[in-house]
PDB file with SEQRES, HELIX, SHEET and CRYST1 records, atoms N, CA, C and O in Angstrom:
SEQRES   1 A   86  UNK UNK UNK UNK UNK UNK UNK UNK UNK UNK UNK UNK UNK          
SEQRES   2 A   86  UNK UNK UNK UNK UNK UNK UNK UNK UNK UNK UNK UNK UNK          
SEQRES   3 A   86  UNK UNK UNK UNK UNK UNK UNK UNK UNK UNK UNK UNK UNK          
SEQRES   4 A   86  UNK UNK UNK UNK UNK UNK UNK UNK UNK UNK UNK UNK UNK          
SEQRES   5 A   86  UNK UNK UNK UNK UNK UNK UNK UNK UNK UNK UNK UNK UNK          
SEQRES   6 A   86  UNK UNK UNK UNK UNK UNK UNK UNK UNK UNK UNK UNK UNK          
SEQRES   7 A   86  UNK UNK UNK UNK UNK UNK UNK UNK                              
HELIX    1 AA1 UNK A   15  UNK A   41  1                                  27    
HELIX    2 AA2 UNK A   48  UNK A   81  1                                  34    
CRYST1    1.000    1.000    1.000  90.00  90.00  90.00 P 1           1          
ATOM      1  N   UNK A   1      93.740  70.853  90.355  1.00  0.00           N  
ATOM      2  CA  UNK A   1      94.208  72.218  90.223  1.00  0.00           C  
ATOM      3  C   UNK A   1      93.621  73.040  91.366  1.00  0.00           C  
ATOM      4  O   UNK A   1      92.434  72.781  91.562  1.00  0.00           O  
ATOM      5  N   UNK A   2      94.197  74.054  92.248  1.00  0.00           N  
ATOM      6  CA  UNK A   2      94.004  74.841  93.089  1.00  0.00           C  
ATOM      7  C   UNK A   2      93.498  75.624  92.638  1.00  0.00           C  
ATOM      8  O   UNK A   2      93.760  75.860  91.459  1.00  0.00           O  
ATOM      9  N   UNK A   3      92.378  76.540  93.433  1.00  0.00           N  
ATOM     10  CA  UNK A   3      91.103  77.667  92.887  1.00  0.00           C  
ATOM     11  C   UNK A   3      92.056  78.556  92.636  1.00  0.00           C  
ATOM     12  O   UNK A   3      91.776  79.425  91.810  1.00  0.00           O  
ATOM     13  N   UNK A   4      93.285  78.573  93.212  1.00  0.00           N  
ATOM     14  CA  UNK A   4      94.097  80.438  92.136  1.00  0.00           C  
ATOM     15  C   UNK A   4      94.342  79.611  91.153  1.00  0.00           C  
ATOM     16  O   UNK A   4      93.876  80.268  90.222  1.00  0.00           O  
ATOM     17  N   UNK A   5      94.709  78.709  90.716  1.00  0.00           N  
ATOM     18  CA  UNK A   5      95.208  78.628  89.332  1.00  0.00           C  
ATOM     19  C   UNK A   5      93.872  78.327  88.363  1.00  0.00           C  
ATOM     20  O   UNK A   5      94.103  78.236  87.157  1.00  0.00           O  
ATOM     21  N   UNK A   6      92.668  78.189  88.760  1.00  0.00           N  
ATOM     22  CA  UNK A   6      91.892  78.016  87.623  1.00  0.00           C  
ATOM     23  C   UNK A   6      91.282  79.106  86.742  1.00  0.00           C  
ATOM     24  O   UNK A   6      91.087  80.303  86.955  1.00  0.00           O  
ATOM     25  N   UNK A   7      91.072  78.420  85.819  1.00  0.00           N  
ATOM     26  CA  UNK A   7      90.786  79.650  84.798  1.00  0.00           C  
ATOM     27  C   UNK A   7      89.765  80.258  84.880  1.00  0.00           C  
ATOM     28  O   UNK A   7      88.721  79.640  84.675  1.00  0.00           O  
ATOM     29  N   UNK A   8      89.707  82.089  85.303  1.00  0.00           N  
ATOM     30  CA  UNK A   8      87.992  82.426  85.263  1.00  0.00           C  
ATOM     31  C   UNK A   8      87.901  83.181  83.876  1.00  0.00           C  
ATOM     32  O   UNK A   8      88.848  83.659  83.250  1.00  0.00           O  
ATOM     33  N   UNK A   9      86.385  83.190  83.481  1.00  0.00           N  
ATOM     34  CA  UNK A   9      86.063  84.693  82.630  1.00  0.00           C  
ATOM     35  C   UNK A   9      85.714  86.233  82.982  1.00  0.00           C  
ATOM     36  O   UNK A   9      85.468  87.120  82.164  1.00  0.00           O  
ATOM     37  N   UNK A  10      85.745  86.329  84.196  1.00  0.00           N  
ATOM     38  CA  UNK A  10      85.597  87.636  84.432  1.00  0.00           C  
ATOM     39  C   UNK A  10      86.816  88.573  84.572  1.00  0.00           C  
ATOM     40  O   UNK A  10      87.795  88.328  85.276  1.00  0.00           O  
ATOM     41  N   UNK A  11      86.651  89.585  83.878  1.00  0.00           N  
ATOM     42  CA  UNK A  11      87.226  90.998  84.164  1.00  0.00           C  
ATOM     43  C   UNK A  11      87.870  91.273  85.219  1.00  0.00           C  
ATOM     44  O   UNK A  11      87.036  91.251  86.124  1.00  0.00           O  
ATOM     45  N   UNK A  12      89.179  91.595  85.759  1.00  0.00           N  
ATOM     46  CA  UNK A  12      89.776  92.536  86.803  1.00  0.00           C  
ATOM     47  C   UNK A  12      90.277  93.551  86.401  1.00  0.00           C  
ATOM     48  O   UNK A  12      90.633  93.958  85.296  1.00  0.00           O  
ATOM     49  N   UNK A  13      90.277  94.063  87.731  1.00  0.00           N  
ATOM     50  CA  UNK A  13      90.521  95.884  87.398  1.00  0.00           C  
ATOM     51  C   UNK A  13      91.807  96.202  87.264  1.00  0.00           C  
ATOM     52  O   UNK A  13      92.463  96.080  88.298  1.00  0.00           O  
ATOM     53  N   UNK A  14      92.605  96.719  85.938  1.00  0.00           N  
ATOM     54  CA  UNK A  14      93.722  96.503  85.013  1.00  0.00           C  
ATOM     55  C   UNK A  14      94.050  95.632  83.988  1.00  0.00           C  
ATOM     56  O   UNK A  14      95.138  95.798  83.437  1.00  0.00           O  
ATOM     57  N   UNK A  15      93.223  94.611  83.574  1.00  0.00           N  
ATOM     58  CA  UNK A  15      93.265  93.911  82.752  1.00  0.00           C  
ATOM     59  C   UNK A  15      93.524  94.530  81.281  1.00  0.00           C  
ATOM     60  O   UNK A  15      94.445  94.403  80.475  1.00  0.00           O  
ATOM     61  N   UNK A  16      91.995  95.447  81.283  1.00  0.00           N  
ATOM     62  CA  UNK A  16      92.292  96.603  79.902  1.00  0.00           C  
ATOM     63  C   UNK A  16      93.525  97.093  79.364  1.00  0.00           C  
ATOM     64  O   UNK A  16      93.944  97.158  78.208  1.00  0.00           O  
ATOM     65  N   UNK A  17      94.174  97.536  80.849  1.00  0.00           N  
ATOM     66  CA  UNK A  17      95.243  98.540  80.791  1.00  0.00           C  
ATOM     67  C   UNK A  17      96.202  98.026  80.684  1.00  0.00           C  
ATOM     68  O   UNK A  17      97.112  98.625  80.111  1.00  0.00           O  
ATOM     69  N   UNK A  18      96.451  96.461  81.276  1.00  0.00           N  
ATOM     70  CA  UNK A  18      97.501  95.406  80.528  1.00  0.00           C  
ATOM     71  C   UNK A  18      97.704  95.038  79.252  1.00  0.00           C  
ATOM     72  O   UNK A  18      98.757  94.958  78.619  1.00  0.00           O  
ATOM     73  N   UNK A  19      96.112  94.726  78.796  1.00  0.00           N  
ATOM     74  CA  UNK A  19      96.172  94.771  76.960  1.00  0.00           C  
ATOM     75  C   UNK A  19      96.813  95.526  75.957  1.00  0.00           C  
ATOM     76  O   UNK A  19      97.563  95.359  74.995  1.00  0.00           O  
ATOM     77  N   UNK A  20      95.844  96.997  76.945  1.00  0.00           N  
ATOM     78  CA  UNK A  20      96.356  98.010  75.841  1.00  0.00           C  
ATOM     79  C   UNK A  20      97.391  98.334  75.808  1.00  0.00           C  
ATOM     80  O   UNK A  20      97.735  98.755  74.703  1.00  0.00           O  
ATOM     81  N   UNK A  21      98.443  98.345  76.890  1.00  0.00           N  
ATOM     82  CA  UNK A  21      99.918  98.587  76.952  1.00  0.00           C  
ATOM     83  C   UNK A  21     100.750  97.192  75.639  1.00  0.00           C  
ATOM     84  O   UNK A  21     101.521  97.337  74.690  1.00  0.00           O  
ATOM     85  N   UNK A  22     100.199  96.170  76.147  1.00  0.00           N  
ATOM     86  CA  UNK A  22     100.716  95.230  75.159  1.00  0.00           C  
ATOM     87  C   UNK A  22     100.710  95.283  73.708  1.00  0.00           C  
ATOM     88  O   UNK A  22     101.485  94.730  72.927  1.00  0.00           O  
ATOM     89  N   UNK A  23      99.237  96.393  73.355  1.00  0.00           N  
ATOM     90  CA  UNK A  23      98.984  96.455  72.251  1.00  0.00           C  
ATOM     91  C   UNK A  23     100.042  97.873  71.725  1.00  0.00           C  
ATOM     92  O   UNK A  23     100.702  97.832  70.687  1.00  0.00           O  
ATOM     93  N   UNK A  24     100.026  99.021  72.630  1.00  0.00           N  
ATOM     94  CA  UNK A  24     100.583  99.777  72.239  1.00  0.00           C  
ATOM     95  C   UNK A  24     102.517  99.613  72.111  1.00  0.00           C  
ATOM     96  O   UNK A  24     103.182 100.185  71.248  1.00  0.00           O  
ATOM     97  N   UNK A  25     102.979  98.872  72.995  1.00  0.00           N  
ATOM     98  CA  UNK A  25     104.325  98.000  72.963  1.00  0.00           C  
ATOM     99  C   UNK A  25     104.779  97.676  71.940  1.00  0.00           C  
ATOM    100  O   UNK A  25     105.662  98.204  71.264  1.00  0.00           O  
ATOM    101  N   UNK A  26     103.913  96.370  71.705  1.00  0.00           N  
ATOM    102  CA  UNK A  26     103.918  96.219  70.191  1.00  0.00           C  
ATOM    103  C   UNK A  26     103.820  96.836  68.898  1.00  0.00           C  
ATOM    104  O   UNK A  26     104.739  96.570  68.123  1.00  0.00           O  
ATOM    105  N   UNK A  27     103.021  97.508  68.541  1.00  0.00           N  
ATOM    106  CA  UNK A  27     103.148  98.642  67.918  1.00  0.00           C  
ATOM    107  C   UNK A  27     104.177  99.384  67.849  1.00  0.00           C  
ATOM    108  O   UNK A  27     104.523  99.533  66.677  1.00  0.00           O  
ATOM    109  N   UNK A  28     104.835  99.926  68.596  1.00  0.00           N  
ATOM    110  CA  UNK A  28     105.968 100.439  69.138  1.00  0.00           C  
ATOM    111  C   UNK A  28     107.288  99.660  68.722  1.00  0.00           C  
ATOM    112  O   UNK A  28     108.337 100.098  68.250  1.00  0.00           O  
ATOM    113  N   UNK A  29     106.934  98.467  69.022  1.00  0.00           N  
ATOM    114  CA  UNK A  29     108.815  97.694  68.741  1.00  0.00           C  
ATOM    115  C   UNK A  29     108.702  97.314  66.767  1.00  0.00           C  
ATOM    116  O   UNK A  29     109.649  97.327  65.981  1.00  0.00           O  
ATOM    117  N   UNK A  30     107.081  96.981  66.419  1.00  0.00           N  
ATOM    118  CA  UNK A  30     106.961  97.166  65.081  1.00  0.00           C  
ATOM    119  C   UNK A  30     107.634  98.300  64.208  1.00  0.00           C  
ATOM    120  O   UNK A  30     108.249  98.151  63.152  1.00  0.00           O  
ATOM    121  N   UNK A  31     107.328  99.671  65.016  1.00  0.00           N  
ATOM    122  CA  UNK A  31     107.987 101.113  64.104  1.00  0.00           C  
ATOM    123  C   UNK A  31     109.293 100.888  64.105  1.00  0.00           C  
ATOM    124  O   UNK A  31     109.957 101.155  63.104  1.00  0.00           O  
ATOM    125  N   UNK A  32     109.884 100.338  65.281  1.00  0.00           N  
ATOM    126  CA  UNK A  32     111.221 100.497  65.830  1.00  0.00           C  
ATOM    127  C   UNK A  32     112.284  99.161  64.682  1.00  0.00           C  
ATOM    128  O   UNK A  32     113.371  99.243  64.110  1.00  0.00           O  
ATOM    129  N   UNK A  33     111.530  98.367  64.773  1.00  0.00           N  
ATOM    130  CA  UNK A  33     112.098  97.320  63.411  1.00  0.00           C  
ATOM    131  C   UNK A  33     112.122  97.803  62.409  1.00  0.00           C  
ATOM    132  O   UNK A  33     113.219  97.761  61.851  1.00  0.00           O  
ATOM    133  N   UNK A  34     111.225  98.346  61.825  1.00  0.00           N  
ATOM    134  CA  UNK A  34     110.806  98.992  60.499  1.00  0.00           C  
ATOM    135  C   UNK A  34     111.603 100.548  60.287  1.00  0.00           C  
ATOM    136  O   UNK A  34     111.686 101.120  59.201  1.00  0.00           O  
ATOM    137  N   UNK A  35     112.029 100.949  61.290  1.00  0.00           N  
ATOM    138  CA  UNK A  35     112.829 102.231  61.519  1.00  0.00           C  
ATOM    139  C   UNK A  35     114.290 101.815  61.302  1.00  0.00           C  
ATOM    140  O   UNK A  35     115.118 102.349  60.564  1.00  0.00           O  
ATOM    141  N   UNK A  36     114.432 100.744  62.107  1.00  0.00           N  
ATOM    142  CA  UNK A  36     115.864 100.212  62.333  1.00  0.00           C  
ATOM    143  C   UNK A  36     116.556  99.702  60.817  1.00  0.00           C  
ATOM    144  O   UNK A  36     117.437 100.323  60.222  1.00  0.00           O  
ATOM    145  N   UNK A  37     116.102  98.781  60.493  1.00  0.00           N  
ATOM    146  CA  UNK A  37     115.982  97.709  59.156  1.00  0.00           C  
ATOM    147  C   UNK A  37     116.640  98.441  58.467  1.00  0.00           C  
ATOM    148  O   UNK A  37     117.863  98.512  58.349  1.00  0.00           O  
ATOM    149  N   UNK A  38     115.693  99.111  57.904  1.00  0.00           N  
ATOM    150  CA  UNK A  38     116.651  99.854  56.621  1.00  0.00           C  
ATOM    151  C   UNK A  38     117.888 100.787  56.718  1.00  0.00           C  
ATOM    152  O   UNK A  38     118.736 101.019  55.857  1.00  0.00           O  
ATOM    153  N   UNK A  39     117.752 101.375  58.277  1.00  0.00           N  
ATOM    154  CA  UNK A  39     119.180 102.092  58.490  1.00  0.00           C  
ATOM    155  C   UNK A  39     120.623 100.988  58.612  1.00  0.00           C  
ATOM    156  O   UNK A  39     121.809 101.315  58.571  1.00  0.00           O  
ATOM    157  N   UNK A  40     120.150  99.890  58.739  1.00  0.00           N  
ATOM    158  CA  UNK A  40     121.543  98.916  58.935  1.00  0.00           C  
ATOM    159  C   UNK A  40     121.287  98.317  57.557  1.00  0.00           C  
ATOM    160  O   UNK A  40     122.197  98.700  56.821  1.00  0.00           O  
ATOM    161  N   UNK A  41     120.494  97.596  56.948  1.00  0.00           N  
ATOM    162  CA  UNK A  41     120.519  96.923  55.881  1.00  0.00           C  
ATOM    163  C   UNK A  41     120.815  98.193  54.723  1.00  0.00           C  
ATOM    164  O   UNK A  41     121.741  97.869  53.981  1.00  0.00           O  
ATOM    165  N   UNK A  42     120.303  99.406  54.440  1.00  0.00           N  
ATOM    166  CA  UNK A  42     120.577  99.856  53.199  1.00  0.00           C  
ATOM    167  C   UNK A  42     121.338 101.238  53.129  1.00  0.00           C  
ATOM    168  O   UNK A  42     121.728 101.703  52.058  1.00  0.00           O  
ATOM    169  N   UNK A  43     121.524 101.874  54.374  1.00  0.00           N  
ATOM    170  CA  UNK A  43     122.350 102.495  54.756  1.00  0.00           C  
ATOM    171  C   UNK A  43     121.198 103.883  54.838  1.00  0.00           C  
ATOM    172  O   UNK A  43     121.941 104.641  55.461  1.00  0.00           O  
ATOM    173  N   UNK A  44     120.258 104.479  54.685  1.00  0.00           N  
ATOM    174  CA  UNK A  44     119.577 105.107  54.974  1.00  0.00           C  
ATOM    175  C   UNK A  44     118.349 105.225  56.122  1.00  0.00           C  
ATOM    176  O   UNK A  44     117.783 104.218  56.547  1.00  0.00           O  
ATOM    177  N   UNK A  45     118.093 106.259  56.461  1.00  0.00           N  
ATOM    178  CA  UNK A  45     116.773 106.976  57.663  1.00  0.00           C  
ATOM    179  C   UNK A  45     115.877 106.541  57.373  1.00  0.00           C  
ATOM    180  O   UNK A  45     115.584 106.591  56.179  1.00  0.00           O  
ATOM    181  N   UNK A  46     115.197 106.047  58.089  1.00  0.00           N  
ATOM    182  CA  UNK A  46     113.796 106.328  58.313  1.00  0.00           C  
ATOM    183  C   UNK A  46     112.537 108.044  58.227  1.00  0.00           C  
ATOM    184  O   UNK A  46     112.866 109.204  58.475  1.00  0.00           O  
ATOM    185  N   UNK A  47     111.555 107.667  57.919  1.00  0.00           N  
ATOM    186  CA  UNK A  47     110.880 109.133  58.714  1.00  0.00           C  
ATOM    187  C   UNK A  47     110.850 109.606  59.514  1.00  0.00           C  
ATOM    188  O   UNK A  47     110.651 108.681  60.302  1.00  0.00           O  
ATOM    189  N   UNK A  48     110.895 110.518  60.118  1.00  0.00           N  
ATOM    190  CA  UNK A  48     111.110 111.075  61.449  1.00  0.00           C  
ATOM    191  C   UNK A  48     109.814 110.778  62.174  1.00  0.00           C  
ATOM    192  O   UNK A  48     109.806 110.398  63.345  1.00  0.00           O  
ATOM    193  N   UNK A  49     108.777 110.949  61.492  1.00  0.00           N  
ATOM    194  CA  UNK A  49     107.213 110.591  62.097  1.00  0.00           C  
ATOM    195  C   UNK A  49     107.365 109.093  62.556  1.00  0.00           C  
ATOM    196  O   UNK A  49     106.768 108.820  63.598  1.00  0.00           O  
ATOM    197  N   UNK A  50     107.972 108.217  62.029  1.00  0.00           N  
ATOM    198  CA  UNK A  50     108.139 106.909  61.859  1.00  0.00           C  
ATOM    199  C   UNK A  50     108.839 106.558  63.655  1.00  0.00           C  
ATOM    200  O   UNK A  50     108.373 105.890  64.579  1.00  0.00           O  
ATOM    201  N   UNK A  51     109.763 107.143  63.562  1.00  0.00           N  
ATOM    202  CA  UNK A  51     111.282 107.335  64.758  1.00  0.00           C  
ATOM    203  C   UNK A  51     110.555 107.789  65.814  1.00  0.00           C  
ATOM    204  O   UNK A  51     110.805 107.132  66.824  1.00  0.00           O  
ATOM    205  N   UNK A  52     109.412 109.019  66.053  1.00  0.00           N  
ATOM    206  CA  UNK A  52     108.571 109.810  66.986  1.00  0.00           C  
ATOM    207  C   UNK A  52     107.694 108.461  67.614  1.00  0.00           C  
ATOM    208  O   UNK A  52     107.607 108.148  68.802  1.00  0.00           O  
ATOM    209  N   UNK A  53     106.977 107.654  66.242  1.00  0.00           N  
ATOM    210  CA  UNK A  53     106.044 106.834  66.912  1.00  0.00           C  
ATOM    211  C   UNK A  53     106.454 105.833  68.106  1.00  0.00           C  
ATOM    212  O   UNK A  53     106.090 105.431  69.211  1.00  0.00           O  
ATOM    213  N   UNK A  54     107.687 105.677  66.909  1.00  0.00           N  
ATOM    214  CA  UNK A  54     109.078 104.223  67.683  1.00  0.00           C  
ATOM    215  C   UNK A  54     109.228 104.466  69.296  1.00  0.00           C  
ATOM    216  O   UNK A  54     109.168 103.692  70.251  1.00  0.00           O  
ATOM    217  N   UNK A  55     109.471 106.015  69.175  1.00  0.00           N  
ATOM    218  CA  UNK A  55     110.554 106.032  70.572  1.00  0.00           C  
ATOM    219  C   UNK A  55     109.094 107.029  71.736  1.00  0.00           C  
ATOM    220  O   UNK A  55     109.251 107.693  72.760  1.00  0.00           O  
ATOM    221  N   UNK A  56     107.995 106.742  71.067  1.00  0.00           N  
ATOM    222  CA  UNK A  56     107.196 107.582  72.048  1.00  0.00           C  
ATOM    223  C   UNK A  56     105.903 106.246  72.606  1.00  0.00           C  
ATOM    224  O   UNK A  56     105.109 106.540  73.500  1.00  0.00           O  
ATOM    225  N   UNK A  57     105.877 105.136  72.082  1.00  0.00           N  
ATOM    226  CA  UNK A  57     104.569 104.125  72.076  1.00  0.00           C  
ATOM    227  C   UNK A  57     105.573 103.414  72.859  1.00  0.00           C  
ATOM    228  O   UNK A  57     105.112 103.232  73.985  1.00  0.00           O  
ATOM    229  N   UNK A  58     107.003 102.831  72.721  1.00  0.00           N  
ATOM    230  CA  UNK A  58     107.417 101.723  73.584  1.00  0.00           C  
ATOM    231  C   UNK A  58     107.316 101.919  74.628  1.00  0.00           C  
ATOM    232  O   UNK A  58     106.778 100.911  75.087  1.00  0.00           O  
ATOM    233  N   UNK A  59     107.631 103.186  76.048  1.00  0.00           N  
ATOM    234  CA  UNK A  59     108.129 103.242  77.061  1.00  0.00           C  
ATOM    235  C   UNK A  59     106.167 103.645  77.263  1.00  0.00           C  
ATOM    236  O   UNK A  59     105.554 103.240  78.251  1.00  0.00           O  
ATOM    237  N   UNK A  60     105.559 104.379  76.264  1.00  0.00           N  
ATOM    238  CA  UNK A  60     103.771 104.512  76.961  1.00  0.00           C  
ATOM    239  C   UNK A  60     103.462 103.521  76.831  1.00  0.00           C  
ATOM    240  O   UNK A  60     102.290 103.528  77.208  1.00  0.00           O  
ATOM    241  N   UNK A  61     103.859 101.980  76.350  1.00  0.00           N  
ATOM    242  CA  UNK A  61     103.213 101.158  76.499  1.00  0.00           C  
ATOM    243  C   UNK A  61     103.497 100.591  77.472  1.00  0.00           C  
ATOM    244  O   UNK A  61     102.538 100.255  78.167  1.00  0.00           O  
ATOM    245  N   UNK A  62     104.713 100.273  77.907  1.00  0.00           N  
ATOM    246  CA  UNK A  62     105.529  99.850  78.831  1.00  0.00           C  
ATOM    247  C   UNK A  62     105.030 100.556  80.118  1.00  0.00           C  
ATOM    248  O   UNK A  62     104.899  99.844  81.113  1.00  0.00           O  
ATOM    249  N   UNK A  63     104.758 101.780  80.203  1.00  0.00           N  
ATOM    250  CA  UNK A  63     104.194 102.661  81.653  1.00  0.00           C  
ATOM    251  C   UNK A  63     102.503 101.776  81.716  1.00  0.00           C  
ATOM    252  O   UNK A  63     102.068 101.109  82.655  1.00  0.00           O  
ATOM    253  N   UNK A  64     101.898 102.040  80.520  1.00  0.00           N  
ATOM    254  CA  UNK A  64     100.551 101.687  80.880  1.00  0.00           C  
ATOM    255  C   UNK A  64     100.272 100.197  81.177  1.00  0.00           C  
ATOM    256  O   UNK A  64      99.342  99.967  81.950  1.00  0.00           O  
ATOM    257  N   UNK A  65     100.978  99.130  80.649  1.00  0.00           N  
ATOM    258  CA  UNK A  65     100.893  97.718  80.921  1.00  0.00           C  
ATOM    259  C   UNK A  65     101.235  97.655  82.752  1.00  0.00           C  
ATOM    260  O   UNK A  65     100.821  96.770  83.501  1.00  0.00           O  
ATOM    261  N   UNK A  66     102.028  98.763  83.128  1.00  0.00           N  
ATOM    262  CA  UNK A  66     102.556  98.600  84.602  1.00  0.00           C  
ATOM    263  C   UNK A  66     101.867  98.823  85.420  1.00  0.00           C  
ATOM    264  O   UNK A  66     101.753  98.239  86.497  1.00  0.00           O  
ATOM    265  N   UNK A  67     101.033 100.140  84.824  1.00  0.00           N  
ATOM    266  CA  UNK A  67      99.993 100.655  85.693  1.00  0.00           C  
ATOM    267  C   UNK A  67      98.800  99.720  86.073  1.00  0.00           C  
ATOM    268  O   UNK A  67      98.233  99.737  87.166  1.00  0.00           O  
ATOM    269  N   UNK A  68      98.374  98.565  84.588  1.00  0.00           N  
ATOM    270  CA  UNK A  68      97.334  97.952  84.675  1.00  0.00           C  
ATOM    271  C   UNK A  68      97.652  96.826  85.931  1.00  0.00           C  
ATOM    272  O   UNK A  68      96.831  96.525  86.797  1.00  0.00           O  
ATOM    273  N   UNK A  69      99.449  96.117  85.786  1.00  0.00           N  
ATOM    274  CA  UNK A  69      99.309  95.120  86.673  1.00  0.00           C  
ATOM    275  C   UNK A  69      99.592  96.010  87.999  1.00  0.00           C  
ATOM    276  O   UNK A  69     100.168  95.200  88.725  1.00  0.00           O  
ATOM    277  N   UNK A  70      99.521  97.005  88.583  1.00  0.00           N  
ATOM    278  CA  UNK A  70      99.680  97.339  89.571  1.00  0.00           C  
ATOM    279  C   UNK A  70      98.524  97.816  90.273  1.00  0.00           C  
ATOM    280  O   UNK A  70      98.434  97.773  91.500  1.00  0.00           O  
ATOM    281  N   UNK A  71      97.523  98.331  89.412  1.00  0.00           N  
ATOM    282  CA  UNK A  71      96.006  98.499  89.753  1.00  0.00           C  
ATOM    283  C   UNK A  71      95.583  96.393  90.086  1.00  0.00           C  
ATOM    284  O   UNK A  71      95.210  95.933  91.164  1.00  0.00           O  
ATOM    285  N   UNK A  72      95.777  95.727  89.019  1.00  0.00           N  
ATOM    286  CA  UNK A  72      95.567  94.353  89.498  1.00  0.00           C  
ATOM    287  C   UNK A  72      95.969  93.751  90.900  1.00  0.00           C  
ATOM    288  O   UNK A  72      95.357  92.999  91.659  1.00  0.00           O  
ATOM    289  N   UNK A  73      97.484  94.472  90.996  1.00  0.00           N  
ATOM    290  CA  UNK A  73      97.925  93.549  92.362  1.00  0.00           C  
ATOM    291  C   UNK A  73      97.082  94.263  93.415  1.00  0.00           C  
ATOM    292  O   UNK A  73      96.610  93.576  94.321  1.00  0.00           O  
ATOM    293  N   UNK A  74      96.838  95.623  93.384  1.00  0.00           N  
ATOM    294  CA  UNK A  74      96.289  96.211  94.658  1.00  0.00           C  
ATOM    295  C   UNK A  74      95.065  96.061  94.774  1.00  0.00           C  
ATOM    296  O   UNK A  74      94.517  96.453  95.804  1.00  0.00           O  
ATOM    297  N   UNK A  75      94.376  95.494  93.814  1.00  0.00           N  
ATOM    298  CA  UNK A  75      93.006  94.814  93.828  1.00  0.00           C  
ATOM    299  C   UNK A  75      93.052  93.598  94.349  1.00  0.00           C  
ATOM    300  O   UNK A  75      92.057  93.103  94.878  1.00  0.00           O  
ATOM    301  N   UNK A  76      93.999  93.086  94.280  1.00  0.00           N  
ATOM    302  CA  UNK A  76      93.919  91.525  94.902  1.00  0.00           C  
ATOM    303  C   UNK A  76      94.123  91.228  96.142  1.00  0.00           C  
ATOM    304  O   UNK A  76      93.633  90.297  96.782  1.00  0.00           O  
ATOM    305  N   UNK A  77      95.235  92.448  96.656  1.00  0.00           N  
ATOM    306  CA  UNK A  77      95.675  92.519  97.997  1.00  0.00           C  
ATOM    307  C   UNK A  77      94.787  92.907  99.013  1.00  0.00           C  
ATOM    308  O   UNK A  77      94.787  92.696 100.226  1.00  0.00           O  
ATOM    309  N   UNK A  78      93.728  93.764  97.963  1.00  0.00           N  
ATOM    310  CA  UNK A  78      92.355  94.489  99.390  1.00  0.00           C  
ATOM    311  C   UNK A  78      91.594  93.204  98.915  1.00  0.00           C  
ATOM    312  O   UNK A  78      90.602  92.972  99.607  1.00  0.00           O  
ATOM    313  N   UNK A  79      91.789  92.447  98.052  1.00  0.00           N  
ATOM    314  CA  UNK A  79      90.561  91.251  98.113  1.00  0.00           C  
ATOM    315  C   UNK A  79      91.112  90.492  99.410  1.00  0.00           C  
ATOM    316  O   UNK A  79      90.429  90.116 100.362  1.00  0.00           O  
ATOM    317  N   UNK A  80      92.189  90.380  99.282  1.00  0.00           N  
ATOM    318  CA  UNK A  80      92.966  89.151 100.498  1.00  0.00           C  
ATOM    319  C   UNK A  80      92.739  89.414 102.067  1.00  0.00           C  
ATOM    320  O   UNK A  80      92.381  88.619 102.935  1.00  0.00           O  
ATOM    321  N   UNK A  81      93.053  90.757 102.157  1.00  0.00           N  
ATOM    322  CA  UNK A  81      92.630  92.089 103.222  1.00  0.00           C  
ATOM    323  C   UNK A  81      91.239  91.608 103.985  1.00  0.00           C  
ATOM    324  O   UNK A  81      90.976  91.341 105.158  1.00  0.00           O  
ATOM    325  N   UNK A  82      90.449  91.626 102.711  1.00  0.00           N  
ATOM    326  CA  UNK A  82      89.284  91.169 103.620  1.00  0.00           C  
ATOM    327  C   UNK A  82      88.650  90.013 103.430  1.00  0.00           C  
ATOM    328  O   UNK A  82      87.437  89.892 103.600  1.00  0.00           O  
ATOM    329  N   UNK A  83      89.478  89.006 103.034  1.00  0.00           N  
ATOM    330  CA  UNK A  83      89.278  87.557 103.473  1.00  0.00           C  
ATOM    331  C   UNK A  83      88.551  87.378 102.038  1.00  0.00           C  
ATOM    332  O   UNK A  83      88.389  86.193 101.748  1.00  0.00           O  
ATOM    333  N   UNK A  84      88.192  88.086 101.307  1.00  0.00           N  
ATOM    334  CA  UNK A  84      87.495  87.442 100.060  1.00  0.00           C  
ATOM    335  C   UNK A  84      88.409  87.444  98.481  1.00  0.00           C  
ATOM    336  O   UNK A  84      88.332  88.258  97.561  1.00  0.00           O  
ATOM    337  N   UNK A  85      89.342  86.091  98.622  1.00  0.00           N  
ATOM    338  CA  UNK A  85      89.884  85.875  97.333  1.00  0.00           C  
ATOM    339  C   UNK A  85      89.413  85.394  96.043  1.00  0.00           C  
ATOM    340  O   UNK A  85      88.896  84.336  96.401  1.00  0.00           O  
ATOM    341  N   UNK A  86      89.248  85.453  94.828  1.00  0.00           N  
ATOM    342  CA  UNK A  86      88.627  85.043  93.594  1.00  0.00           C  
ATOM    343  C   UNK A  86      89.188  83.668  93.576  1.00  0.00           C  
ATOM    344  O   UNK A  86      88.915  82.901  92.652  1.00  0.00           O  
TER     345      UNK A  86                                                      
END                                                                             
């Protein structure tokens, strides 16, 4: 196996911000099932608090997961920059 593909344990900078987007995503497509569901299966709404969470956590999770891999790539690119790759 080649040193980029092996597995390390340390931290890079966006990693967090990849998680937490994933975590908040998720969350997000959870309300959005649970919102959805019963308007097609039983013919009634959801909560509106419910619909707010749905349609406000997918696209912030989706921004912040982007931000994290884009803080990652530009960390990697000034690693490459100056000759020192992980």
């Amino acid at each position: 196996m080649s040193p980029r593909h092996e597995a390390t344990d340390s931290r890079r900078p966006g990693d967090l911000l990849v998680q937490g987007g994933a975590v908040l995503f998720g969350i997000g497509l959870l309300a959005v099932v649970i919102g959805v569901v019963p308007a097609v299966v039983r013919d009634s709404t959801a909560p509106t608090a419910l619909l707010v969470l749905a349609v406000s956590l997918l696209p912030l999770g989706l921004a912040v997961a982007l931000v994290g891999l884009l803080r990652s790539a530009r960390t990697r690119r000034r690693a490459v920059r100056r000759g020192s790759v992980d």
